[in-house]
Legacy VTK file of the C-alpha trace (Angstrom):
# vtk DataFile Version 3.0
C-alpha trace
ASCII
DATASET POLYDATA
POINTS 120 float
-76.670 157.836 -41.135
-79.122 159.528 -43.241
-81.140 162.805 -41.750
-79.018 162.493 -38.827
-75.902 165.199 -37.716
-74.412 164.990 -34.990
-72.142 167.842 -33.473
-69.815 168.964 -30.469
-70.001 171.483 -27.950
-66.270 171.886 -27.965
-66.180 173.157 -24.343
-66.823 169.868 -22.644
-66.812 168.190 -25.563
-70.312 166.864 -25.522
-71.643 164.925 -28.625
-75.205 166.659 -29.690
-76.928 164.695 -32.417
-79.987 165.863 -34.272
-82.680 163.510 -36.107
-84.883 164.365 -38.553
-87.826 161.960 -38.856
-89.122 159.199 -36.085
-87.254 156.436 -38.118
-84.179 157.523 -38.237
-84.146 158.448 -34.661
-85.512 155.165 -33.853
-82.760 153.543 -35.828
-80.131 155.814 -34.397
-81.204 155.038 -30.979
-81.159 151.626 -31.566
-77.508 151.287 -33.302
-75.438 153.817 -31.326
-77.160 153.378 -27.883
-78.929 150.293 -28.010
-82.068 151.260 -26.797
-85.768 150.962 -28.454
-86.545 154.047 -28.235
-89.677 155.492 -31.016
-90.742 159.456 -31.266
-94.173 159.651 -30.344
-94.643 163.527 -29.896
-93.453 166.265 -32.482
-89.862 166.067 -30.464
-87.804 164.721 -28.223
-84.866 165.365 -26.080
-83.201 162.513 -24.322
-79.844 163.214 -22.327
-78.064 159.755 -21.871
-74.842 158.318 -20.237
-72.889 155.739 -21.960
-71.237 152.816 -20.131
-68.111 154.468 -20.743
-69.069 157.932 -18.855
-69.529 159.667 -21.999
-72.246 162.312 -21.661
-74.441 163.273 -24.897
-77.566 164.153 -26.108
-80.201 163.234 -29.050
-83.078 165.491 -30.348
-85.481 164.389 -32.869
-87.963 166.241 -34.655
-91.364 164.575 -36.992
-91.151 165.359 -39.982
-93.882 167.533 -40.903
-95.008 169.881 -43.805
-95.240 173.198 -41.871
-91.541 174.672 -42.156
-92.411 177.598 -39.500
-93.490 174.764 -36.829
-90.858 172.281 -37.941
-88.240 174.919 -36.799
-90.167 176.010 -34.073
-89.853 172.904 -32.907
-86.385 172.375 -33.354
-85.350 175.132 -31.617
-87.810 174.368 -28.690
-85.620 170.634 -28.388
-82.517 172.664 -28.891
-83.113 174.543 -26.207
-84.324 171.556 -23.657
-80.920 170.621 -24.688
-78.762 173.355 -24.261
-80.730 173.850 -20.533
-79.502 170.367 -19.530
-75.938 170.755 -20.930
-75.471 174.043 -19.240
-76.952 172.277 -15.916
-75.319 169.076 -16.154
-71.874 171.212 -16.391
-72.162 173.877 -13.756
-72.913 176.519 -16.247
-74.581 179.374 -15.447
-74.491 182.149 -17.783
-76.803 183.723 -20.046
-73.821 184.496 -22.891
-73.192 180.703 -22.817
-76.563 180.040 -23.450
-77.096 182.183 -25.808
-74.244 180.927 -27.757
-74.596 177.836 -27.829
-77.965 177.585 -28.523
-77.169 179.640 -32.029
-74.240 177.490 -32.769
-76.316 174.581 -32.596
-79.572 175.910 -34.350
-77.681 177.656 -37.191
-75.852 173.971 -37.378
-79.006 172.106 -37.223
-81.330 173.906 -39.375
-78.358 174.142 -42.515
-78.537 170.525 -42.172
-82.641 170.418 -42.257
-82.601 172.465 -45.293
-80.429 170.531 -46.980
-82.810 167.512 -45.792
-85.702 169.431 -46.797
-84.183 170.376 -50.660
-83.189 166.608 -50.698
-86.739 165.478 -50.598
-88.358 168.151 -53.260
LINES 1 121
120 0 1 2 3 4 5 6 7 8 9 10 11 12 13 14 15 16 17 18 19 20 21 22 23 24 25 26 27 28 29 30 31 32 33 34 35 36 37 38 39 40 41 42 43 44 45 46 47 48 49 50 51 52 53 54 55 56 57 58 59 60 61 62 63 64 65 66 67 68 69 70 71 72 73 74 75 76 77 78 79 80 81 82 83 84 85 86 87 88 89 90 91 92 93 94 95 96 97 98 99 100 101 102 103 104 105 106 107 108 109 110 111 112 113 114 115 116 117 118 119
């Protein structure tokens, strides 16, 4: 699905997708959870439970012209994220935090810039 990625914490193996833009989270929402979902604020991080147990998480991010606040941004959802990951799991470490939130925002924001040279 276009300016979407979606990743896994290997760990617990915990699906982590990223969406850039409120219509492509809306449609991801919509086709791989079946909810009607839209992003009103700059981001969003929604933890959900499939039917099937599965635990994962979505984060979406406007897109907007500032590149400083559109990675601020990011990384302020990626870490909501990581927070209810490490929660959710038991975790309670500072090295496994730290971790994991730069695996995911050095993930994320290579796929952003690609996004972002897509669209010049």
């Amino acid at each position: 699905m276009k300016n979407t990625i979606t990743t896994e914490i290997q760990l617990t193996e915990t699906k982590i997708t990223f969406c850039y833009g409120a219509k492509s989270y809306k449609k991801y929402m919509k086709k791989e959870h079946m909810l009607k979902d839209r992003l009103i604020n700059a981001g969003v991080t929604n933890i959900l439970t499939k039917s099937n147990g599965e635990y994962c998480i979505v984060l979406a991010v406007k897109k907007i012209e500032d590149i400083y606040a559109l990675k601020g941004i990011s990384v302020h959802e990626i870490s909501h994220a990581v927070s209810d990951w490490m929660e959710h799991f038991g975790f309670d470490c500072d090295e496994v935090r730290s971790y994991t939130l730069q695996m995911l925002y050095l993930e994320f924001m290579i796929f952003l810039d690609n996004q972002l040279n897509e669209n010049k």
